[in-house]
Each structure stands twice: as C-alpha cells, then as structure tokens.
C-alpha positions as CSV (number, residue, x, y, z in Angstrom):
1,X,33.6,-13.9,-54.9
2,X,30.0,-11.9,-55.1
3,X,28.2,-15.0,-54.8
4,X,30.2,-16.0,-51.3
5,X,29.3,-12.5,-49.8
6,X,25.7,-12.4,-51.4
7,X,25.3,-15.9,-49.7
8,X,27.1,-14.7,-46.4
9,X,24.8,-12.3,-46.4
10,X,21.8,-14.1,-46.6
11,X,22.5,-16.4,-44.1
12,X,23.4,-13.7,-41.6
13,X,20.2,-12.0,-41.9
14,X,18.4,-15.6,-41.8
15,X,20.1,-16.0,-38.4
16,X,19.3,-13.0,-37.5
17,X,15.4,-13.1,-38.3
18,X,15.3,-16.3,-36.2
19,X,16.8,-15.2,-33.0
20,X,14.6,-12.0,-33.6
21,X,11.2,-14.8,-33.9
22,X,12.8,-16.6,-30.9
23,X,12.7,-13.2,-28.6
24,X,10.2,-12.4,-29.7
25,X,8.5,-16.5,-28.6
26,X,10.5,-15.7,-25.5
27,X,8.6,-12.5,-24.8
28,X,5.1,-13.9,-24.9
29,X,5.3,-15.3,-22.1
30,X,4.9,-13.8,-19.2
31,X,6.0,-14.8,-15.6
32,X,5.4,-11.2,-14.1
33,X,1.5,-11.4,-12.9
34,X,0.0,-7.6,-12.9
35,X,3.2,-6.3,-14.9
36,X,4.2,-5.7,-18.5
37,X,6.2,-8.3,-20.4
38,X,9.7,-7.9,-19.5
39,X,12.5,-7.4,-22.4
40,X,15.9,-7.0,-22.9
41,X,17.0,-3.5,-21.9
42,X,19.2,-3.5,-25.3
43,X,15.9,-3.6,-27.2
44,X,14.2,-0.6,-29.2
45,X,10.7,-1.2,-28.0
46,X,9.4,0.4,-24.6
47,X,9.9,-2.7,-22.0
48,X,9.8,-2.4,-18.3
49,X,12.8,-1.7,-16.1
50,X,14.8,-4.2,-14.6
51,X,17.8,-4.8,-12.8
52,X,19.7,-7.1,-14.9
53,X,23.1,-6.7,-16.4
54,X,22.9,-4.9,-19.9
55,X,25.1,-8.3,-21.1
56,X,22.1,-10.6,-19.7
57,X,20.8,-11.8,-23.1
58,X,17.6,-12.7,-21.2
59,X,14.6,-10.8,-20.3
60,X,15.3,-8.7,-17.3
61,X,12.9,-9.3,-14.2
62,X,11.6,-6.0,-13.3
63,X,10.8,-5.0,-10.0
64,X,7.4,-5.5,-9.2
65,X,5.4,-2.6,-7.0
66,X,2.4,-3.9,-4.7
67,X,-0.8,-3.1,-7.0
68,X,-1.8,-0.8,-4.5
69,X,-2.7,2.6,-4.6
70,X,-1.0,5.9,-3.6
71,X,-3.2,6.4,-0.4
72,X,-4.3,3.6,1.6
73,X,-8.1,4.5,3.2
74,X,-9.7,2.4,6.2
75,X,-12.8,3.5,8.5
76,X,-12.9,2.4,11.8
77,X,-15.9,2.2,14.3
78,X,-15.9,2.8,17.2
79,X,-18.4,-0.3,17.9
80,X,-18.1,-2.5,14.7
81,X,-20.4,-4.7,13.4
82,X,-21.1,-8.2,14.4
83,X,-20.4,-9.7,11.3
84,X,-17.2,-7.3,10.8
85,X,-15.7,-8.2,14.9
86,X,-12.7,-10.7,12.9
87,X,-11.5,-7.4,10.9
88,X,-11.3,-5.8,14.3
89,X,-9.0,-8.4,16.0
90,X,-5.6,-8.2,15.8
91,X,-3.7,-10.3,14.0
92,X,-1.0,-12.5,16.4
93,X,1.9,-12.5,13.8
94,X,4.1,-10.2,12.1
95,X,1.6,-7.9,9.7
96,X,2.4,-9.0,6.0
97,X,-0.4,-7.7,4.3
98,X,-3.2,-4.8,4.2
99,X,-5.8,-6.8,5.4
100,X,-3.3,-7.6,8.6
101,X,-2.3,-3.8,8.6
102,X,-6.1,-2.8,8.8
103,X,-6.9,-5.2,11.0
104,X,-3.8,-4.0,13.3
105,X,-4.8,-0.3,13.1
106,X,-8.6,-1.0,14.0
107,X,-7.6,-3.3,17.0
108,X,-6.0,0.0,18.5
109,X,-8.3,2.5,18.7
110,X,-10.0,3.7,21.9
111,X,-12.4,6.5,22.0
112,X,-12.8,9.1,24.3
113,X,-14.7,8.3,27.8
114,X,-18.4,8.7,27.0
115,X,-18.0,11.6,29.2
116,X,-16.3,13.5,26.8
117,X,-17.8,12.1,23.6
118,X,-19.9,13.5,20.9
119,X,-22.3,10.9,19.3
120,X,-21.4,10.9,15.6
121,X,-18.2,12.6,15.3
122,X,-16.2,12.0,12.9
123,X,-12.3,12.6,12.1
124,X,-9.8,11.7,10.0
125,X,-6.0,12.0,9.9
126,X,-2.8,10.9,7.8
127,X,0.5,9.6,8.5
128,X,3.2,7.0,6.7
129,X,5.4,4.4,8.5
130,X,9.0,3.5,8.0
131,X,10.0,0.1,7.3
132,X,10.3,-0.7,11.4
133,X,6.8,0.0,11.6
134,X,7.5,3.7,13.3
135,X,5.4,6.2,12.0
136,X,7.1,9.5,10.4
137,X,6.1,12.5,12.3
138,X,3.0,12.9,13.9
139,X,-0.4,12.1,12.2
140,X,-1.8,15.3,10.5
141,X,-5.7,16.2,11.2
142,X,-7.3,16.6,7.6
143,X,-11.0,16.5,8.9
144,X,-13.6,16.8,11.6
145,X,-17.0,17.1,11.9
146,X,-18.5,20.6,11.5
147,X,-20.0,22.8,14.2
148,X,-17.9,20.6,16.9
149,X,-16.2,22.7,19.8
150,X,-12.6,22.9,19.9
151,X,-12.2,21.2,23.1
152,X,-14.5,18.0,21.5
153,X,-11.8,18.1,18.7
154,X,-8.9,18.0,20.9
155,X,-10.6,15.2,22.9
156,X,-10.9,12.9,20.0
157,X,-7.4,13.5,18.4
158,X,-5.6,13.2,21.9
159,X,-7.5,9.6,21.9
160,X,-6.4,8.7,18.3
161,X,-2.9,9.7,19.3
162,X,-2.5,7.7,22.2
163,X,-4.1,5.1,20.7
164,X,-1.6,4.7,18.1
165,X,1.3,5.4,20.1
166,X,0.2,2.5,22.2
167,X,0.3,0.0,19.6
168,X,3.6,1.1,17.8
169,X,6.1,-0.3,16.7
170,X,4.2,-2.1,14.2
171,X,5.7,-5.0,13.5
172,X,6.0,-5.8,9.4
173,X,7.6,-8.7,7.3
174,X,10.4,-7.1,5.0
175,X,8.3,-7.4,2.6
176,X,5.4,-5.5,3.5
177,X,7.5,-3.0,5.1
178,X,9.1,-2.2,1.9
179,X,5.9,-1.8,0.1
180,X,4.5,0.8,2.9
181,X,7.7,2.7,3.8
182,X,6.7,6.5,2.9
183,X,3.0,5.7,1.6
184,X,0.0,7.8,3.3
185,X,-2.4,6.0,5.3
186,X,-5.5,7.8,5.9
187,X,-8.3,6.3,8.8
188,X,-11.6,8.1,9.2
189,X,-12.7,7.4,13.3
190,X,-16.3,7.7,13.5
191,X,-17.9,7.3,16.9
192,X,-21.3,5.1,16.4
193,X,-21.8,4.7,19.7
194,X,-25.1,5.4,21.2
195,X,-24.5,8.6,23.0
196,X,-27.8,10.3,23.9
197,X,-26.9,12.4,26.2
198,X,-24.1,14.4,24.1
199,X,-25.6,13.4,21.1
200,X,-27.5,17.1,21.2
201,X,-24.3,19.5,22.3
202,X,-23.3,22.1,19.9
C-alpha cells in the first residue's frame, strides 16, 4: 500500500515539474515587443497585467501603452527650414501617429502680422486632447520671453489660439486617439523671422 502512494506520489510531482519546465519554455518567448514577458495571472512571480480570464491556462496578453513619454514636446518655427518644409505639411489622412500629430500642429500656426511681432519671441503653452481630437480646456501659457510688454504677449497667444481653434477637430485613428486622450502636449512658438524693425522694442 506504501509503495502505491510513494509511487503516486512521485509521478504527481514528475508531472508536475514538467508542466512547470513547459511554462516556463512557454514564457521565453516573447510576442509583446517593448513589454515584459507576459504570464499567467495565477502565477507567484511578478508578471504583467492582462486582461485574460483567471481560468485562461495561457499567458495573458497585456495591454500594451505607446512607448511614449508623459509630455509630448515639439518647437515650431515660424519660417522652418528648407530641409524641415515636409515636417511642416499637413498630413492629408486621419493623424495615426506623432510624427502625423506634429506635423498637423506645425501646419497650423500663424504668427502675428509683422506689425505686431517681436523678432525672437518665444512662447510656450500646454494642453491635452480627447479621443475626437477636441482639446480639454483652453491651452495654459507656461512661458514667454522676458522683458516682453504685455500687449506683445497677448498678441502672440491670441495668434496661437486662433491658430489652433482653426485647425480643430483633429482628426485621429482610434488608435492614436486612445494613446493621446489626457496626455500634455507642450509646443514652444518661436518667431525666427527677420524682424528688424521690432527686433529692438523693449
């Protein structure tokens, strides 16, 4: 009777040592590029989240974030250069990547009338975008150039403004939308233009 159990026993934990060496086979490889290897969510070790069904006795395909980073940062000129014209052009299809978005957000802006300019000024602001391609609230100023008068600032933000008002709704694939939706966008406007004449003004 001992000798049945003893060899129960052993051949319960020789099926179990294999299907552990076959998870483990099954866990080398990995079709997740820029992510850790999935796992089971019923196993001990630290594995990335899925969406699976605890039952699924296969890895669980986690959901994968774009490898992007918490701010997205883009300068745009107010006369580009030549060999940078194509990232100013905007693209004619549905944006459905950054390089689309950029190219999208450069294609709209308008600076002020030379008028009204200042040569060299410089300002930034931050906003996010739903999924429609709507922007959330209105973009926030978070720099200028220094010593510039107030009515110079106003100029230049009333111009980014109705710049981008002019060109929204953006229009995003799902897919893109749902990797934007929520994420701060920051664009530093910096007028290069050749502006002698206000070049001087306080």
């Amino acid at each position: 009777m001992l000798r049945r159990i003893a060899i129960c026993l052993a051949l319960a934990l020789l099926a179990i040592a294999a299907s552990a060496a076959a998870g483990e086979r099954e866990r080398q490889t990995n079709p997740v590029p820029f992510a850790h290897t999935p796992c089971s969510v019923l196993d001990d070790q630290p594995c990335v989240p899925g969406f699976c069904s605890v039952l699924n006795h296969g890895p669980c395909l986690p959901e994968m974030n774009y490898p992007y980073g918490e701010n997205l940062q883009l300068t745009v000129l107010a006369v580009p250069p030549e060999d940078q014209a194509g990232k100013y052009r905007k693209p004619d299809h549905d944006l459905d990547t950054i390089g689309d978005l950029f190219a999208a957000l450069r294609s709209c802006w308008s600076p002020p009338a030379a008028d009204t300019a200042r040569a060299g000024m410089q300002m930034s602001v931050r906003f996010s975008f739903k999924r429609s391609g709507e922007m959330i609230g209105a973009p926030r100023l978070t720099f200028a150039t220094s010593g510039v008068p107030v009515d110079t600032r106003t100029t230049y933000l009333n111009a980014i403004n109705a710049s981008l008002d002019a060109c929204l709704p953006l229009k995003f694939t799902g897919g893109l939308g749902g990797a934007l939706a929520g994420r701060p966008i920051m664009i530093r406007y910096v007028d290069n233009r050749e502006l002698t004449r206000h070049a001087d003004k306080p």
